[in-house]
Z-matrix of the N, CA and C atoms (Angstrom, degrees):
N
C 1 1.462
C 2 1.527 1 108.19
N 3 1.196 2 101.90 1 135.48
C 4 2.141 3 102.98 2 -176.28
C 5 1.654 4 93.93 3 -77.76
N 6 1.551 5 95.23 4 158.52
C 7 1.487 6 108.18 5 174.56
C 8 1.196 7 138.75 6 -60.50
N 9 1.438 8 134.11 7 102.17
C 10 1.653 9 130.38 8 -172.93
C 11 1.560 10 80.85 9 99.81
N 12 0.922 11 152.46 10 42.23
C 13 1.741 12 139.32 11 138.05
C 14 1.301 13 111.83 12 -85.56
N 15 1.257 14 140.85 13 150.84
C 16 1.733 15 144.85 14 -178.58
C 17 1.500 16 93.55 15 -72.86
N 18 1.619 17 116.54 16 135.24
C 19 1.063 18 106.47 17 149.15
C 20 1.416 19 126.79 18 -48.02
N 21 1.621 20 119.22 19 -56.58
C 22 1.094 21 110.85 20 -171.14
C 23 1.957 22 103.30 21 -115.25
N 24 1.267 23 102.02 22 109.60
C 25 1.634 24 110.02 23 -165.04
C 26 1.734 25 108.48 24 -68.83
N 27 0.927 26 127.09 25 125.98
C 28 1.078 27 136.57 26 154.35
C 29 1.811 28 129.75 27 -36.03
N 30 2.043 29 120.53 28 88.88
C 31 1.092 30 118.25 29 179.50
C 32 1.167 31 103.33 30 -118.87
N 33 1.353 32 88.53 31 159.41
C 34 1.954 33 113.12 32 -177.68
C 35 2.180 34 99.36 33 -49.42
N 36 1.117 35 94.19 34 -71.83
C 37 1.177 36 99.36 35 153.83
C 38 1.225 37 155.68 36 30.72
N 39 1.292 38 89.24 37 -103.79
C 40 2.082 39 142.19 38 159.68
C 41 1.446 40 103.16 39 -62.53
N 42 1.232 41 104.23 40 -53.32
C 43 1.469 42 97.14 41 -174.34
C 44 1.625 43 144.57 42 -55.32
N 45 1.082 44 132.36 43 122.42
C 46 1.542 45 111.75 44 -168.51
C 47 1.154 46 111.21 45 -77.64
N 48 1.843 47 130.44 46 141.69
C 49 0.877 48 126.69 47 -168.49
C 50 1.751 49 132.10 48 -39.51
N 51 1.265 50 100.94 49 -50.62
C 52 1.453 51 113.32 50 -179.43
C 53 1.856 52 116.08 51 -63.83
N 54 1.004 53 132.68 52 -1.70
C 55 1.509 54 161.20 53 154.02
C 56 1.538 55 100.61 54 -58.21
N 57 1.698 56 107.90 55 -83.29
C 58 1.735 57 128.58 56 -175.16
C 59 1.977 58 84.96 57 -43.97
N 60 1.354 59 124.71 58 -70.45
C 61 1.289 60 112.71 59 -179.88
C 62 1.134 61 169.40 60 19.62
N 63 1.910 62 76.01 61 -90.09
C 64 1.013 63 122.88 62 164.09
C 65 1.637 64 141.22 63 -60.60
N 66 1.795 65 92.38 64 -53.63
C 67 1.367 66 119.25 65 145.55
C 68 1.264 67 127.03 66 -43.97
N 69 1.414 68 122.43 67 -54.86
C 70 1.474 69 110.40 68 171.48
C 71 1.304 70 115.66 69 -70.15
N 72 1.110 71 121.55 70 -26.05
C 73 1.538 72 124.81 71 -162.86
C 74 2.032 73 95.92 72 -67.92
N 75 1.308 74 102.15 73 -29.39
C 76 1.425 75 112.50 74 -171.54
C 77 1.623 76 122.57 75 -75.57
N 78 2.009 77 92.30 76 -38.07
C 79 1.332 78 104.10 77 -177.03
C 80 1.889 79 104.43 78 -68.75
N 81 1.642 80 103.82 79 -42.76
C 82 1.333 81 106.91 80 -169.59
C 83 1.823 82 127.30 81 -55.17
N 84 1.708 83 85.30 82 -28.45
C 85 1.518 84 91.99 83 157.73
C 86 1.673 85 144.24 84 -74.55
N 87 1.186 86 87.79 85 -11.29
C 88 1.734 87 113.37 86 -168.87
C 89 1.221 88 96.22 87 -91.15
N 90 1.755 89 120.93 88 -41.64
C 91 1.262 90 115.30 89 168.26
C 92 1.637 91 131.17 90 -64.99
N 93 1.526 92 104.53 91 -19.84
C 94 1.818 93 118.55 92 -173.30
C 95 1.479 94 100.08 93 -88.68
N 96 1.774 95 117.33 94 -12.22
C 97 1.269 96 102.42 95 -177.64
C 98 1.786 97 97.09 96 -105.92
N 99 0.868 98 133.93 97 22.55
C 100 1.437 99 138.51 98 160.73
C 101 1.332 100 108.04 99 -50.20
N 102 1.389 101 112.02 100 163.33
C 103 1.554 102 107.98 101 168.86
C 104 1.445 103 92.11 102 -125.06
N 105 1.387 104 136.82 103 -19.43
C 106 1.620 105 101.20 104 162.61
C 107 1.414 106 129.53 105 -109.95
N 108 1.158 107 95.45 106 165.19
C 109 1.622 108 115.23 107 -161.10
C 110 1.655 109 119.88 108 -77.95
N 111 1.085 110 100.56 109 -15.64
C 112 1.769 111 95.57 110 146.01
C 113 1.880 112 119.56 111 -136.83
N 114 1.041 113 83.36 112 156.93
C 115 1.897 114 104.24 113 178.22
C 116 0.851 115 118.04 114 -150.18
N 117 1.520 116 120.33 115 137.17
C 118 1.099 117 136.25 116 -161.46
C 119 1.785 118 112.81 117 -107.89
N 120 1.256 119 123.64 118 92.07
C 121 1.164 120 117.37 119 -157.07
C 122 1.577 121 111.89 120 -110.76
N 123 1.556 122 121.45 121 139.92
C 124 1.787 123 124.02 122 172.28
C 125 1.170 124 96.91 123 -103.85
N 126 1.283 125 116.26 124 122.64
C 127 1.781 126 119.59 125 127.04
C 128 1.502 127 126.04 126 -152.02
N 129 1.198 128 94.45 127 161.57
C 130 1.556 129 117.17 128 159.33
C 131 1.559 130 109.75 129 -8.69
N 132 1.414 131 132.69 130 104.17
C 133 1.463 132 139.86 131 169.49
C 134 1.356 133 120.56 132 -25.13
N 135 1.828 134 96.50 133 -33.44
C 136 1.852 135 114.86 134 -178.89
C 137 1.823 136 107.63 135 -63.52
N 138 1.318 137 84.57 136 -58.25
C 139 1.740 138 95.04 137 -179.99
C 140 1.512 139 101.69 138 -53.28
N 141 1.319 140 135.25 139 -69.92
C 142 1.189 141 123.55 140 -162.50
C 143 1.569 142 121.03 141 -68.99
N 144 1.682 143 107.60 142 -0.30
C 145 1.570 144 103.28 143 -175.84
C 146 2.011 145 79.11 144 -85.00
N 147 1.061 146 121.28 145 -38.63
C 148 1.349 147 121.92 146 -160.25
C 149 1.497 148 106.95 147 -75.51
N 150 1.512 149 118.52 148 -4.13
C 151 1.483 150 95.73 149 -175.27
C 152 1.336 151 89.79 150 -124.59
N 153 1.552 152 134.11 151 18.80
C 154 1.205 153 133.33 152 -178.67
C 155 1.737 154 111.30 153 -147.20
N 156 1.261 155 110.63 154 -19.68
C 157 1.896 156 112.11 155 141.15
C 158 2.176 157 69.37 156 86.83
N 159 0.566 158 120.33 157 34.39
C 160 1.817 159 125.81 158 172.10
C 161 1.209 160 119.93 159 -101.08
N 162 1.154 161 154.30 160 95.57
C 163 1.406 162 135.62 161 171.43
C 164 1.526 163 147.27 162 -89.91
N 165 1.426 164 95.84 163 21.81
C 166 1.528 165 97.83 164 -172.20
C 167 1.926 166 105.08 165 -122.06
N 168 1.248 167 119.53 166 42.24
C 169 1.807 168 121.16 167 165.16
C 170 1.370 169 80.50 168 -80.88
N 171 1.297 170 84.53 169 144.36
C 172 1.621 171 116.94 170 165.33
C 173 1.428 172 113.25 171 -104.97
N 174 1.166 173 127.11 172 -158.75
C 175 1.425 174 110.50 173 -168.07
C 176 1.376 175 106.14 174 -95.01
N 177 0.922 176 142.95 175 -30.54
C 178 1.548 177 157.47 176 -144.83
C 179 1.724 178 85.97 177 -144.47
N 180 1.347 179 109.91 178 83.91
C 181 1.505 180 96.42 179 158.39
C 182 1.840 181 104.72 180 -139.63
N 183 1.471 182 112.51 181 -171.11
C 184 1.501 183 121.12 182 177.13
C 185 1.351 184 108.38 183 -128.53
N 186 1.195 185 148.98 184 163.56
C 187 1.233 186 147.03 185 175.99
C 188 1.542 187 118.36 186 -172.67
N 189 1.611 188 124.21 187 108.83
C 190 1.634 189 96.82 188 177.69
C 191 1.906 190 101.59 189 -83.07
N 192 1.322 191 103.11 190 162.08
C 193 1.539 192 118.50 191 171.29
C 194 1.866 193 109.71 192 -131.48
N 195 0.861 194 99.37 193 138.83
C 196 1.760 195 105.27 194 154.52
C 197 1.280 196 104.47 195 -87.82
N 198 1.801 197 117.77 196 169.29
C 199 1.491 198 129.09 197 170.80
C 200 1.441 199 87.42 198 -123.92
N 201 1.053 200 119.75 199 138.12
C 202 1.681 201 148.76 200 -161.11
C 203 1.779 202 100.60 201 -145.31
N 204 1.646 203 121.24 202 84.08
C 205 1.976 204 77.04 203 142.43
C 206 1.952 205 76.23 204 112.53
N 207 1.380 206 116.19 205 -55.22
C 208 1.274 207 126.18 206 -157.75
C 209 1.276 208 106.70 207 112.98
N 210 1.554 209 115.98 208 33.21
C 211 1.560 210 127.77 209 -168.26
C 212 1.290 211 95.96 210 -137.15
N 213 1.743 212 116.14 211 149.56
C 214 1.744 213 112.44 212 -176.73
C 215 1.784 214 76.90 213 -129.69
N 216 1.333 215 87.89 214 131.13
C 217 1.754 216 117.26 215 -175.09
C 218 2.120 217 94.75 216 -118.38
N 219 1.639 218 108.93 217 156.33
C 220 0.714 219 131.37 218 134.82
C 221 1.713 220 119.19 219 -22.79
N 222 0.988 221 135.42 220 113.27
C 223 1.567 222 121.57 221 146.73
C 224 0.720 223 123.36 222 -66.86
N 225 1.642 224 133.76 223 144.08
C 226 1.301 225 131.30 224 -159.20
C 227 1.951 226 88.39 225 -92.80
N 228 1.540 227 96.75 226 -68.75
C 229 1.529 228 98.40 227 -179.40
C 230 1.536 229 136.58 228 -73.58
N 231 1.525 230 100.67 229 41.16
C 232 2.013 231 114.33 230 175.31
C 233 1.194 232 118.25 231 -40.26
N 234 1.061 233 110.66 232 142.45
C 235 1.779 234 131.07 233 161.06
C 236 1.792 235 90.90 234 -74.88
N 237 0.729 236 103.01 235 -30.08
C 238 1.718 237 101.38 236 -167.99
C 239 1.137 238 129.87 237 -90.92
N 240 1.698 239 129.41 238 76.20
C 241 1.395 240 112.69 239 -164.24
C 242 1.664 241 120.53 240 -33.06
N 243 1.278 242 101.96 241 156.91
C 244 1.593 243 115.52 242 -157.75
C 245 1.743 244 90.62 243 -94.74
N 246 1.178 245 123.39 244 10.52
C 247 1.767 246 122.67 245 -172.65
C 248 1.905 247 77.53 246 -106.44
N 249 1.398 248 152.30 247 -65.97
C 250 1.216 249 146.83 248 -177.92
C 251 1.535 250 108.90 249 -12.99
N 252 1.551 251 120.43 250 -31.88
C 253 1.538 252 125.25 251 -171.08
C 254 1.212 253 94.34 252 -43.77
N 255 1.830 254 122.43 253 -60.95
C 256 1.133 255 127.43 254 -158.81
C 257 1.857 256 131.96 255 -88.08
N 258 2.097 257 94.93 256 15.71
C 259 0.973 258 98.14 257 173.10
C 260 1.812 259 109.06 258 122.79
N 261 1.110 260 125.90 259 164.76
C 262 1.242 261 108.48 260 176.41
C 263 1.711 262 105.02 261 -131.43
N 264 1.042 263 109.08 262 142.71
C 265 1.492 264 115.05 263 159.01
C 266 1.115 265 145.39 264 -36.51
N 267 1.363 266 131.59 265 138.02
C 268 1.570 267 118.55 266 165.44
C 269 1.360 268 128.16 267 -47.64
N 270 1.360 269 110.16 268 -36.35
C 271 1.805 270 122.58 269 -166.53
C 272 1.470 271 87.44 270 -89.24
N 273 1.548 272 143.44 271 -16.70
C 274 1.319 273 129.69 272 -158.60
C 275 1.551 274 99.42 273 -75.16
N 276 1.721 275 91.31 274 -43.00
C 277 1.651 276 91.29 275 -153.34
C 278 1.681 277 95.53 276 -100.20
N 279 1.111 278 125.72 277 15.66
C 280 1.594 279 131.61 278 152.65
C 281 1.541 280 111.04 279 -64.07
N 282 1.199 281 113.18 280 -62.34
C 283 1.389 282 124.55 281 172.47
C 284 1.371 283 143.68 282 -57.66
């Protein structure tokens, strides 16, 4: 094992549910205590089906959300077509 690696690494996986949870439940707050009003956030399709109870990101997708509540919803009124969830096209991003 190389130096400073976890013995035991942290996977989506591996993890027991209430952990994955937990974690979001933690991140979502960290995000409601922000003071600005947009962020631009990456992750893992897993995390965002889990912090938004959604199941159809694809791997490569875009999506705007509001945080409501300590909940990340759909925006109703996006800049971002709501078809991007599932990824964008070759001809999209040609154009």
């Amino acid at each position: 094992m190389s130096d400073g690696a976890p013995e035991k690494p942290r996977h989506f996986n591996g993890e027991p549910d209430s952990e994955v949870t937990k974690r979001g439940q933690d991140f979502l707050q960290w995000l409601s205590n922000r003071e600005e009003k947009n962020i631009f956030v990456f992750a893992h399709k897993f995390i965002l089906q889990e912090l938004t109870g959604l199941d159809n990101f694809k791997n490569v997708g875009v999506v705007e959300m509001t945080l409501e509540n300590n909940k990340l919803r759909l925006k109703e009124d996006a800049v971002i077509p709501a078809s991007y969830i599932e990824g964008v096209s070759d001809s999209e991003i040609e154009s």
